[in-house]
C-alpha positions as CSV (number, residue, x, y, z in Angstrom):
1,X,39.9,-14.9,13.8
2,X,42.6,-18.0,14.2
3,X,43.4,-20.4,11.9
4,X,40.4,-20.2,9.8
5,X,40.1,-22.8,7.3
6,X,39.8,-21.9,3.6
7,X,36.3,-21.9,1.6
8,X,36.3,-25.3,0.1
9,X,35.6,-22.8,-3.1
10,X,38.7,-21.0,-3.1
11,X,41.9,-22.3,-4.4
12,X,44.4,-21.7,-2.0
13,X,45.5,-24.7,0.2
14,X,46.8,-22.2,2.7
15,X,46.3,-21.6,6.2
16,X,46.8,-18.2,8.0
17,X,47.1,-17.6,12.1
18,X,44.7,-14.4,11.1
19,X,43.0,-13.7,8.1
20,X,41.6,-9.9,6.7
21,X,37.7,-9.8,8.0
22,X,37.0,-7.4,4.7
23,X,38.7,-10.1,2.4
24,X,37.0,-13.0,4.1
25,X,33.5,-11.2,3.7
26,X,34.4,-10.9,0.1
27,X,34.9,-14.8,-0.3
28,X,38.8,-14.6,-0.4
29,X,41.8,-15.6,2.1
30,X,44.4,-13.3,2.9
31,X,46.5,-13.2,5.4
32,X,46.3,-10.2,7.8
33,X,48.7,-8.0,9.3
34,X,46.7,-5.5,11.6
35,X,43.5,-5.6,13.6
36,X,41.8,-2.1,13.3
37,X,40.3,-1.2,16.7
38,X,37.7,1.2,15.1
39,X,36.9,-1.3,12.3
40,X,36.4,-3.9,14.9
41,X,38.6,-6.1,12.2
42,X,41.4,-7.8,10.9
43,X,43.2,-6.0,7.7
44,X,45.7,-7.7,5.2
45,X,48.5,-5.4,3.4
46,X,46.2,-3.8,0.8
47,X,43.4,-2.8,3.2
48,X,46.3,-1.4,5.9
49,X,46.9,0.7,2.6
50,X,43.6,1.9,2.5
51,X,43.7,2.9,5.6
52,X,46.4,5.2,5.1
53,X,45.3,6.5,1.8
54,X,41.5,7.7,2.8
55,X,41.3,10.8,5.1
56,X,38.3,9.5,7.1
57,X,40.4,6.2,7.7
58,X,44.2,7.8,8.6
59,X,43.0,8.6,11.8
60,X,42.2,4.4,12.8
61,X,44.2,2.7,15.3
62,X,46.0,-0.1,13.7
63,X,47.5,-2.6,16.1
64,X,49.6,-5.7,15.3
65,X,47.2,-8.4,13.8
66,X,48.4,-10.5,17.0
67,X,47.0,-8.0,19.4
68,X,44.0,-8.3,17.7
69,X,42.0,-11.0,19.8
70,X,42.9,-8.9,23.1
71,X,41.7,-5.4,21.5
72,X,38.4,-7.0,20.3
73,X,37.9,-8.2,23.8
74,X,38.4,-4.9,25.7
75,X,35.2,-2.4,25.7
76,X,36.4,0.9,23.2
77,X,36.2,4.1,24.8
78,X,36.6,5.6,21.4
79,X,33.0,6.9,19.6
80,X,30.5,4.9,17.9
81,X,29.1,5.6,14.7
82,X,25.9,4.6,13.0
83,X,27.0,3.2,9.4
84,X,23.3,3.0,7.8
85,X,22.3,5.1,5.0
86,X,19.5,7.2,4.8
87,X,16.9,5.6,2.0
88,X,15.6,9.2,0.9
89,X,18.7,10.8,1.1
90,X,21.6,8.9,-1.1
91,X,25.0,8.7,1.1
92,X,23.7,10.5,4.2
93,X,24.5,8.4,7.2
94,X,21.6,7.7,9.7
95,X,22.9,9.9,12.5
96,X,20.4,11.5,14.4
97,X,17.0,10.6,16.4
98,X,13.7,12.2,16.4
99,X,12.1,11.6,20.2
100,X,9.0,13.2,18.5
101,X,8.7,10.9,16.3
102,X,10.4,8.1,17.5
103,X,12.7,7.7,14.0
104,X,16.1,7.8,13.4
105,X,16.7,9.5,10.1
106,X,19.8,11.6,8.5
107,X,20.3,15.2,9.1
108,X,19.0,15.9,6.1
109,X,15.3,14.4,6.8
110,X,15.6,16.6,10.1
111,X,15.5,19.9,8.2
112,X,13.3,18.7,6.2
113,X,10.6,16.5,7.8
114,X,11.3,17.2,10.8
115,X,11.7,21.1,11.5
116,X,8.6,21.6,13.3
117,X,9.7,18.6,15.9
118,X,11.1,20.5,19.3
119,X,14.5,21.2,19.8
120,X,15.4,18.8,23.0
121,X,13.6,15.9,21.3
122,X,16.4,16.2,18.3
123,X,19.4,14.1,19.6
124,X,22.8,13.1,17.7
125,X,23.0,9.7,17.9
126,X,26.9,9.1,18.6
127,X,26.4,11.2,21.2
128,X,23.3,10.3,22.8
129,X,24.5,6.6,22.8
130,X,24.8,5.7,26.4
131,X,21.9,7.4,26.9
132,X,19.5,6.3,24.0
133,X,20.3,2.3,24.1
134,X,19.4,0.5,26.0
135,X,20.4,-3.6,25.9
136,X,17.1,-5.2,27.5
137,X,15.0,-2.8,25.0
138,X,17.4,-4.3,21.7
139,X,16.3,-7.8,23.1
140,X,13.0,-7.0,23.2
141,X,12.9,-5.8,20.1
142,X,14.6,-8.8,18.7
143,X,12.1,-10.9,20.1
144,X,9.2,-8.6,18.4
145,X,11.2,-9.2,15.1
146,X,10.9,-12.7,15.4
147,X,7.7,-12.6,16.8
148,X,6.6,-10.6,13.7
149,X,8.7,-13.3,11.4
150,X,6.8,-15.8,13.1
151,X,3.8,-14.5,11.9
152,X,5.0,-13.7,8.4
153,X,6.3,-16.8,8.2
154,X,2.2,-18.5,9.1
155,X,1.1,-15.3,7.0
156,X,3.1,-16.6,4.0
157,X,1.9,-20.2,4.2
158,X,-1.1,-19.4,4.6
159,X,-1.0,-17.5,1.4
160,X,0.5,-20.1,-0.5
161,X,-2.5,-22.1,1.1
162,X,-5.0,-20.1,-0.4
163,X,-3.0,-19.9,-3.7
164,X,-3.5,-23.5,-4.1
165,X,-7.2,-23.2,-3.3
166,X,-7.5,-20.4,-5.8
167,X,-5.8,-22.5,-8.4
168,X,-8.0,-25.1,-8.0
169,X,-11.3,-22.5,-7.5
170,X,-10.0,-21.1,-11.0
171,X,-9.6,-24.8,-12.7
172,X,-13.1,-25.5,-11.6
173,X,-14.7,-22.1,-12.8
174,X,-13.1,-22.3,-16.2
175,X,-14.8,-26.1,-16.0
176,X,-17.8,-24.4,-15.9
177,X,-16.8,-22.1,-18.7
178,X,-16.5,-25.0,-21.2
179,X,-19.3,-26.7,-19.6
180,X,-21.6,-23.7,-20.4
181,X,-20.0,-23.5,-23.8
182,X,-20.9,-27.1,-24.8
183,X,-24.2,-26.4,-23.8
184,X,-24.6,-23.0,-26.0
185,X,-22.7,-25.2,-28.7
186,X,-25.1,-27.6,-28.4
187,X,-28.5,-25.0,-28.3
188,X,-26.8,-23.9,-31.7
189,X,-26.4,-26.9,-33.5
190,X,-30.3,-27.7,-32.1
191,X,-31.4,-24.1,-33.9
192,X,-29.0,-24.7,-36.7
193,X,-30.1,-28.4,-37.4
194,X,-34.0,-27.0,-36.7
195,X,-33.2,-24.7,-39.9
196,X,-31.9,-27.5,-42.0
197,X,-34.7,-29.6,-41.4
198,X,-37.0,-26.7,-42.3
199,X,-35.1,-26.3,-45.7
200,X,-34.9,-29.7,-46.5
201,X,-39.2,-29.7,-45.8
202,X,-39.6,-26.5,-48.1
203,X,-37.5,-28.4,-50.3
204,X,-39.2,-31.6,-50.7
205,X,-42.5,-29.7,-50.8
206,X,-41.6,-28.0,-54.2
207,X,-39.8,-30.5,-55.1
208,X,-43.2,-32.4,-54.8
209,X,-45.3,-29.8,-56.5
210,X,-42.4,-29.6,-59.1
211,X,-42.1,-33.3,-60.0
212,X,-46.4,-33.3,-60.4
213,X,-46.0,-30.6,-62.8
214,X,-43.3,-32.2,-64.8
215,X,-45.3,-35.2,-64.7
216,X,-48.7,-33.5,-65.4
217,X,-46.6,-31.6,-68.6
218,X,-45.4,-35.2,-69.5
219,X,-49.0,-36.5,-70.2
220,X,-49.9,-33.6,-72.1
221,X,-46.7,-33.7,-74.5
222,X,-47.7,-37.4,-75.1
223,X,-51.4,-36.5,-76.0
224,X,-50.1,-33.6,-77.9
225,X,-48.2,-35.6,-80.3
226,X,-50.6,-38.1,-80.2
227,X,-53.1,-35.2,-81.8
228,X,-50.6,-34.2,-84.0
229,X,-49.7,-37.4,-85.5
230,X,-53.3,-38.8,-85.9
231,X,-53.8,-35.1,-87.5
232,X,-51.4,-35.9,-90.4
233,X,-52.7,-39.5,-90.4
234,X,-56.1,-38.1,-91.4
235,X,-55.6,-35.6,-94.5
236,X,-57.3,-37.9,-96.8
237,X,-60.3,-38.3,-94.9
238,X,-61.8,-35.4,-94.5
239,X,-64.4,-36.6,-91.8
240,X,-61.6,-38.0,-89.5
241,X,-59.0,-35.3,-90.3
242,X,-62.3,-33.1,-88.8
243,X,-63.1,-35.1,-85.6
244,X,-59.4,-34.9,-84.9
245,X,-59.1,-31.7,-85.4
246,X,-62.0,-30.6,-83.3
247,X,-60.5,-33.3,-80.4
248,X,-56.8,-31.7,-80.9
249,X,-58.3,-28.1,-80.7
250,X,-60.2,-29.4,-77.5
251,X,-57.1,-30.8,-76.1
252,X,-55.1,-27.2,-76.8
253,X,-57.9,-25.2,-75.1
254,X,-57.3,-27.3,-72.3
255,X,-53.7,-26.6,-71.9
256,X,-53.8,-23.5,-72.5
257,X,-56.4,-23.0,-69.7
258,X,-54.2,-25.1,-67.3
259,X,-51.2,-22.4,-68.4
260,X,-53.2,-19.2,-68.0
261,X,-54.4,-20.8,-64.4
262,X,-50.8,-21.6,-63.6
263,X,-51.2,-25.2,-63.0
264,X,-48.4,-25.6,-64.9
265,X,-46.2,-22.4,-63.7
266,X,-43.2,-21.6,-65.0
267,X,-40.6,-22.1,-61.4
268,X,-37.6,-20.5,-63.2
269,X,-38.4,-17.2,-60.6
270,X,-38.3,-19.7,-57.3
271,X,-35.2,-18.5,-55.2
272,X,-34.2,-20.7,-52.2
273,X,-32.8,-18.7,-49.8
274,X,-31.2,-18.7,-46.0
275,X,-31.5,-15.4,-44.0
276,X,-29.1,-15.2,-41.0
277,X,-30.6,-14.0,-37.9
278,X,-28.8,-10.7,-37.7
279,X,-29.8,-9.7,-34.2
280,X,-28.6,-12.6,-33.1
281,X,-25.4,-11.9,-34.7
282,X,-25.3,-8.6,-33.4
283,X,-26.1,-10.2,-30.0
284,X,-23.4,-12.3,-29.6
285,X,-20.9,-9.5,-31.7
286,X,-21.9,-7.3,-28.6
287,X,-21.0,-9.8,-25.9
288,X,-17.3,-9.4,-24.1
289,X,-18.1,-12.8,-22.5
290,X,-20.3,-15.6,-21.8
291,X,-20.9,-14.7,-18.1
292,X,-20.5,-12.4,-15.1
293,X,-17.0,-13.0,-13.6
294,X,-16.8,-11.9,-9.6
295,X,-14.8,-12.0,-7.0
296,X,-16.7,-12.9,-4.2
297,X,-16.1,-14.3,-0.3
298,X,-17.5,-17.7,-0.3
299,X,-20.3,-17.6,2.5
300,X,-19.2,-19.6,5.6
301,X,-21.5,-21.3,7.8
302,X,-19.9,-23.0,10.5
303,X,-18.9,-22.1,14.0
304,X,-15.5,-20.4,14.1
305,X,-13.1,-21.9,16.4
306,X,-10.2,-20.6,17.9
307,X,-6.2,-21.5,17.5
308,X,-4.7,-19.0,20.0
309,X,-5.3,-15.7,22.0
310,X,-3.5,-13.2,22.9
311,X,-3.6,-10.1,25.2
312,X,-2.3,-6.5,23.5
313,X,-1.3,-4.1,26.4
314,X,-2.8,-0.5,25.5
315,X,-1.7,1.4,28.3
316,X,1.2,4.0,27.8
317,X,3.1,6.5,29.6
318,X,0.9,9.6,29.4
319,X,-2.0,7.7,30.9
320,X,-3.6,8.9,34.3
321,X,-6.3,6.3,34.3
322,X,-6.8,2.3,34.0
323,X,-7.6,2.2,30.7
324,X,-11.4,1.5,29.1
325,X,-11.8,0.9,25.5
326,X,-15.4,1.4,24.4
327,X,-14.9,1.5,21.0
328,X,-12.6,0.1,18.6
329,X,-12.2,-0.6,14.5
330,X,-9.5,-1.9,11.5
331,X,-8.0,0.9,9.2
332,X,-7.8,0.1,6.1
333,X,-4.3,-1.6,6.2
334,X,-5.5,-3.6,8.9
335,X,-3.8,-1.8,12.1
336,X,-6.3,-1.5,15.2
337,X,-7.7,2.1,16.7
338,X,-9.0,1.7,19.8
339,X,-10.5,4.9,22.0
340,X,-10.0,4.9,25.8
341,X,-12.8,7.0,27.2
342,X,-10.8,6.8,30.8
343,X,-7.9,8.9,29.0
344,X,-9.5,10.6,26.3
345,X,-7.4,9.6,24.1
346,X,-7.6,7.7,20.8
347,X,-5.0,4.6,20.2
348,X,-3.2,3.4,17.1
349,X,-1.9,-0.4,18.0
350,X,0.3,-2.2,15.0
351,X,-1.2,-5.6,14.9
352,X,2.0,-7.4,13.7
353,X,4.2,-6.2,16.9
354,X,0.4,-6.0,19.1
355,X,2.0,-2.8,20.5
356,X,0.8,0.8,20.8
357,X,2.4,3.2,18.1
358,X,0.5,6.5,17.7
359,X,-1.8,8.2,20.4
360,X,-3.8,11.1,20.0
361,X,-5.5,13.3,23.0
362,X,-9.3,13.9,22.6
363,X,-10.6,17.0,24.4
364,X,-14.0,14.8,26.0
365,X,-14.2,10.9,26.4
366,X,-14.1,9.2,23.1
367,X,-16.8,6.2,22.6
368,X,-16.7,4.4,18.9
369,X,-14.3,4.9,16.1
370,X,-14.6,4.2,12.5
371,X,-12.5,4.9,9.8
372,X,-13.8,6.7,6.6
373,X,-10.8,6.6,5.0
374,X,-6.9,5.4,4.5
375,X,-5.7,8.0,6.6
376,X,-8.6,9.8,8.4
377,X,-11.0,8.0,11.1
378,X,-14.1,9.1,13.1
379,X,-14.8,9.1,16.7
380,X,-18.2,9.4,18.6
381,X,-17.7,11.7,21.4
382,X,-19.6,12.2,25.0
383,X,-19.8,15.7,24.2
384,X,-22.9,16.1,21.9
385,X,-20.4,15.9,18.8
386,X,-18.3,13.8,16.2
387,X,-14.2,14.2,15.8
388,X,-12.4,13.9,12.7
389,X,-9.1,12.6,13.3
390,X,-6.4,12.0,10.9
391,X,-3.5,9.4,11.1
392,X,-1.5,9.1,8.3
393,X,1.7,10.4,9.7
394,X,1.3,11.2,13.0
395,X,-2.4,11.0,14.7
396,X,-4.4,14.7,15.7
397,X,-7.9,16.2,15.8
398,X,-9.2,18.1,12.8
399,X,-12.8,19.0,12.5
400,X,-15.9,18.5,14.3
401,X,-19.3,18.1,13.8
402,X,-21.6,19.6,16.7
403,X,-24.7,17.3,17.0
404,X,-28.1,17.6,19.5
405,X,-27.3,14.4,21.2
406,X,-25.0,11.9,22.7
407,X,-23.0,10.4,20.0
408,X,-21.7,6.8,21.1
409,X,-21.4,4.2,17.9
410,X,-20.6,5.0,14.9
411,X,-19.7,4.0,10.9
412,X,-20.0,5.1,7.8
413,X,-21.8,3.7,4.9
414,X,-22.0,5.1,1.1
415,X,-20.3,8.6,2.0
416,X,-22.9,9.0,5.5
417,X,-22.2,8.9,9.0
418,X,-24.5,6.4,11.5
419,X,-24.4,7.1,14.9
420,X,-26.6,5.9,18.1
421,X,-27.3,8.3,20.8
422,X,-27.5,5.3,23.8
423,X,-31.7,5.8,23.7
424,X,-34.1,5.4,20.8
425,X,-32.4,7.0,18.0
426,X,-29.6,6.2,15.2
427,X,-28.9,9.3,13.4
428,X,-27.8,9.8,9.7
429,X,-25.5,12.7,8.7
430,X,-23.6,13.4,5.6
431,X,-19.8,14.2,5.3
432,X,-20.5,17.7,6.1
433,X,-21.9,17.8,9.3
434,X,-25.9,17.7,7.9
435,X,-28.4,15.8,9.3
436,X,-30.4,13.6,6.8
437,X,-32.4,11.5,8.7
438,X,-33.3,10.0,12.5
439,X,-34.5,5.9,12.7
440,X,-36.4,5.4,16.2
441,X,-39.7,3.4,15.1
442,X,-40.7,1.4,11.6
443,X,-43.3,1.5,9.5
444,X,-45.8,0.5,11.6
445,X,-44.8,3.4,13.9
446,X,-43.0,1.1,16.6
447,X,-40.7,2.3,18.5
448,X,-37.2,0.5,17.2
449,X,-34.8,1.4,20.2
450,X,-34.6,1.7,24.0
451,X,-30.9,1.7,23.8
452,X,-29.2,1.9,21.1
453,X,-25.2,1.0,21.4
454,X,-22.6,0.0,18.6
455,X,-23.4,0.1,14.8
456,X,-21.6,-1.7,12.0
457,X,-22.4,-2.2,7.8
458,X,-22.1,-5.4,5.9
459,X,-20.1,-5.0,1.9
460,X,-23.0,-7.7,1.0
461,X,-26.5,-5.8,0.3
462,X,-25.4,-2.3,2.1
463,X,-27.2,-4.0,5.2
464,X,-27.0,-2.3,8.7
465,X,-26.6,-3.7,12.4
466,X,-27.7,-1.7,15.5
467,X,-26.9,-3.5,18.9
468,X,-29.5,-2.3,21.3
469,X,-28.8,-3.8,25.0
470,X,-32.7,-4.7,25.8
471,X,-34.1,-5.4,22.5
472,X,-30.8,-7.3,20.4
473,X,-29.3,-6.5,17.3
474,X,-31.6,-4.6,14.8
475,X,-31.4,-5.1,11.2
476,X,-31.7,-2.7,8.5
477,X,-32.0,-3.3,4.7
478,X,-29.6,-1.4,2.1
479,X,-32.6,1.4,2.4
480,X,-32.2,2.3,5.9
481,X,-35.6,0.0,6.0
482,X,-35.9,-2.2,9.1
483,X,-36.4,-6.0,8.5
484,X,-35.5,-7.6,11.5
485,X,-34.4,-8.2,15.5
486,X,-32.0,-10.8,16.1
487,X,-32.0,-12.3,19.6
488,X,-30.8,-15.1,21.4
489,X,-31.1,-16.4,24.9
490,X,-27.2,-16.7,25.3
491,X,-26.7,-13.1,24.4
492,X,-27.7,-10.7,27.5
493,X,-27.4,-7.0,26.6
494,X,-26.0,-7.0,23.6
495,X,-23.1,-4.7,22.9
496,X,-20.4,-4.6,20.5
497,X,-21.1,-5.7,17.1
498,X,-19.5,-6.5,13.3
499,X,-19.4,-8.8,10.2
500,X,-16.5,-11.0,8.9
501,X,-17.3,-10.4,5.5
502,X,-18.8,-13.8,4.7
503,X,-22.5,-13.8,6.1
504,X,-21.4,-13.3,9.6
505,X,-22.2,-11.2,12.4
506,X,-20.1,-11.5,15.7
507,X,-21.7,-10.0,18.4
508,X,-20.7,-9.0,22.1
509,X,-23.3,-9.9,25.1
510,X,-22.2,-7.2,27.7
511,X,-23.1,-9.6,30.9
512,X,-23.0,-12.5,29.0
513,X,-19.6,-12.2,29.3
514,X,-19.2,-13.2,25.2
515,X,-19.1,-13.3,21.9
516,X,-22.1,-14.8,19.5
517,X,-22.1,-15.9,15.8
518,X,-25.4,-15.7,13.9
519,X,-25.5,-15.9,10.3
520,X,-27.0,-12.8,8.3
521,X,-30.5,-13.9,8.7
522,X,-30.8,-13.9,12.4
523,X,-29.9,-17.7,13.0
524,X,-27.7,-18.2,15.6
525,X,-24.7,-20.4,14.6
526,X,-22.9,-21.0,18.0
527,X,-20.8,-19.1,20.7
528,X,-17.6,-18.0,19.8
529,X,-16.0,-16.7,22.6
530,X,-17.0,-18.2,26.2
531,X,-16.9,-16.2,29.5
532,X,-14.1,-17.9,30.1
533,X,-12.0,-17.0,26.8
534,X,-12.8,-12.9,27.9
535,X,-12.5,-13.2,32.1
536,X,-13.6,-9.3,32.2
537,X,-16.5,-7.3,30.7
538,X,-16.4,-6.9,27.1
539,X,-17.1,-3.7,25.2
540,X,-16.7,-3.6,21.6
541,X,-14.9,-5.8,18.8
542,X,-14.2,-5.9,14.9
543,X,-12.9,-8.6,12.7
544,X,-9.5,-8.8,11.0
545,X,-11.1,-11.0,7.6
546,X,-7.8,-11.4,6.2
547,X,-6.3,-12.9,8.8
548,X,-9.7,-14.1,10.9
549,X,-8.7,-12.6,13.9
550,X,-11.3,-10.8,16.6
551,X,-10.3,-8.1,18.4
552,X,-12.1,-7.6,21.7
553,X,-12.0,-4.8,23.8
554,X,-12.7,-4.8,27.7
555,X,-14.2,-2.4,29.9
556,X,-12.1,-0.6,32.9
557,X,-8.9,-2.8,31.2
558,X,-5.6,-2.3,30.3
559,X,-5.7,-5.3,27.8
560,X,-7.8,-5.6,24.5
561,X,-7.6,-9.4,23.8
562,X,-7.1,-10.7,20.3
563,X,-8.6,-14.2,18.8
564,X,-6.7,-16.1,15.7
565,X,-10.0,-18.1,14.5
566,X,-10.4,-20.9,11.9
């Protein structure tokens, strides 16, 4: 480096002809004295010192700083050495390459991971190096990088996207929150200001009675003393004192008879009282909310359109045959498997760099695929059975299940396997291998099927889809119960089918030559793809709903095409 110009941070005002390349990466200006060739860098005083003081360093060429641009121009015969550390194992340099596997890892990771890996696939990277890189395959990769950081990049916005629609889909259900907490505020007051009118009508109504009482009492206090006075009045006339004495007497019979009747009652025992409606109380005591909250897919019902397609080459090395993917399905961290009957063979593709990245060999022609779990998928297989294949690490075979027919789609609902035989029968089995039960007519003893193809399950009401190519898709309920065919006029022999998680279902017309959208009751909402969008035969597809992207799969085809929709 010549006469590089100080950071405008640091406070040296001076220049150099060469400056130390460690110093400068560390935000300071020193001059430099050397250029190491091995270093591929300029060295000032103290880091010439170094050099000289660390055994893994005393062995560096060190030329005169001014022979420095002329070395860094002239291709090193001397050794190159891989400088990453290993993640797993702290300080071990990434060294060596597994062809296996296709990793590069430490020595350390190859006695330990990699052990069982054959011999001549376990190379030493320093030196392999002529050999193992290759500068057309670094570009390539450099342009699946950015490819990939492209679509993180879209990947992020549209995150932030959807972050500013859940903000505003969370303002507007906490909206309704205190919406539906006015209106329970408001049926209380109504109950509460329903009791207080009740008390204030028991009130008045004894207070009535009360008050007639009082005034009833009044009277007779009056006529009492009355009596009583006229009584005294009288004590010198014995005939008067007698008549009012006999009227007085006549007067206290009559009170007492209105006492003894309880006319005039005594109310000192009258509680008024206000009982709370316990189970009420306990009620609302019990409640941890007021209302269900879900997390839920909002239904779509519009035609999907599409932004941009693209084709994904499947064929590799080992294959013999054009390629023909019949079947095909998303794992659960949304990378594709796609089976390729022509080369029995099952296909792991990465859907961020749309290249292949696992294969595993079948032992007969694979037809649909579905995953059961995050590292274990199944396949339908021409040979009168169903392979278990695992793919966590690196993809292979593990059990089978032996079945009477021919076993061509296939999923997996509520811990059972569905698969069509290509005639008039989906069968059920559990995990084991046990068959629970055979669909081929409905309750009115119809026959269902005349040939049945791919089968797919909706999250929403445990629902079922069976593509058969003469009759359409047929629908069964979350009870295996049929309800319904769904047909259409631009769908001719239908093939492929799935959902998108929102009410949809995509399906494939074999010699339409596309894709159709009906909405989960049958109605057709438009089609998707056109003969033109898919130019060959399709076979199968499945839905990316994260990202809305289609995956279609082709027959006799090296290509399975892939659909960003909106």
């Amino acid at each position: 480096m010549e006469n590089k110009e100080p950071s405008m941070d640091n406070s040296s005002e001076e220049t150099f002809d060469f400056i130390c390349t460690n110093c400068d990466d560390n935000g300071k200006i020193v001059e430099a004295v050397r250029y190491c060739i091995e270093c591929s860098g300029y060295c000032c005083q103290t880091c010439t010192d170094l050099h000289h003081t660390f055994v893994m360093m005393k062995g560096h060429n060190l030329l005169d700083a001014s022979q420095g641009n002329q070395a860094s121009n002239q291709p090193s015969s001397l050794p190159e050495f891989p400088t990453e550390r290993c993640n797993l194992h702290t300080g071990k340099v990434i060294d060596m390459y597994c062809e296996e596997h296709n990793e590069v890892c430490c020595c350390t990771c190859i006695a330990t991971h990699h052990k069982s890996c054959p011999e001549n696939s376990i190379k030493y990277i320093p030196d392999m190096i002529d050999t193992l890189f290759k500068l057309g395959e670094s570009k390539e990769i450099q342009c699946r990088l950015r490819d990939t950081l492209d679509s993180m990049t879209a990947i992020g916005k549209s995150k932030d996207d959807k972050l500013e629609a859940l903000k505003d889909m969370k303002n507007e259900e906490i909206e309704k929150v205190i919406n539906f907490m006015k209106a329970l505020e408001a049926i209380i007051r109504k109950a509460a200001e329903a009791t207080r009118k009740e008390i204030e009508s028991k009130y008045k109504e004894l207070e009535k009675d009360i008050l007639q009482e009082k005034q009833d009492v009044n009277g007779y206090e009056v006529s009492l003393k009355e009596s009583c006075d006229k009584l005294k009045t009288s004590e010198r006339n014995r005939a008067q004192s007698f008549v009012r004495s006999k009227t007085a007497e006549k007067k206290v019979k009559e009170v007492d008879s209105k006492i003894s009747k309880q006319k005039l009652r005594n109310n000192d025992g009258i509680e008024y009282t206000f009982t709370p409606n316990q189970s009420l109380m306990k009620y609302l005591n019990g409640l941890h909310g007021i209302g269900i909250v879900g997390v839920s897919k909002k239904e779509r019902k519009d035609l999907y359109k599409i932004t941009w397609s693209r084709d994904i080459n499947i064929k590799v090395a080992g294959d013999s045959k054009q390629c023909d993917s019949v079947g095909c399905c998303l794992t659960f961290d949304n990378q594709l498997l796609v089976t390729d009957y022509n080369n029995k063979s099952l296909k792991l593709i990465d859907t961020h760099t749309m290249t292949v990245i696992d294969v595993c060999k079948l032992d007969s022609q694979p037809f649909g695929v579905c995953c059961i779990t995050d590292d274990e998928a199944v396949v339908a297989c021409s040979s009168n059975k169903i392979q278990f294949v695992s793919y966590g690490y690196k993809m292979k075979p593990t059990r089978q299940i032996k079945t009477s027919h021919t076993s061509y789609g296939i999923t997996t609902k509520n811990d059972k396997i569905y698969v069509t035989d290509c005639l008039s029968s989906p069968f059920i089995y559990d995990m084991a291998g046990n068959l629970l039960k055979t669909i081929s007519q409905n309750v009115g003893r119809n026959t269902l099927f005349c040939n049945s193809r791919h089968v797919t399950s909706a999250e929403k009401g445990d629902k079922m889809y069976v593509s058969d190519s003469r009759k359409g898709v047929v629908c069964f309920d979350g009870e295996d119960n049929f309800q319904s065919i769904i047909s259409d006029i631009d769908l001719c022999l239908p093939d492929g089918v799935c959902v998108d998680g929102r009410g949809n279902i995509f399906v494939v017309g074999f010699l339409s030559h596309n894709v159709v959208q009906f909405n989960e009751n049958g109605k057709k909402i438009g089609v998707v793809i056109k003969q033109d969008g898919l130019q060959q035969t399709p076979r199968s597809i499945c839905f990316d709903q994260t990202l809305n992207r289609l995956f279609v799969t082709m027959q006799h085809s090296d290509v399975v095409k892939m659909f960003e929709l909106y």
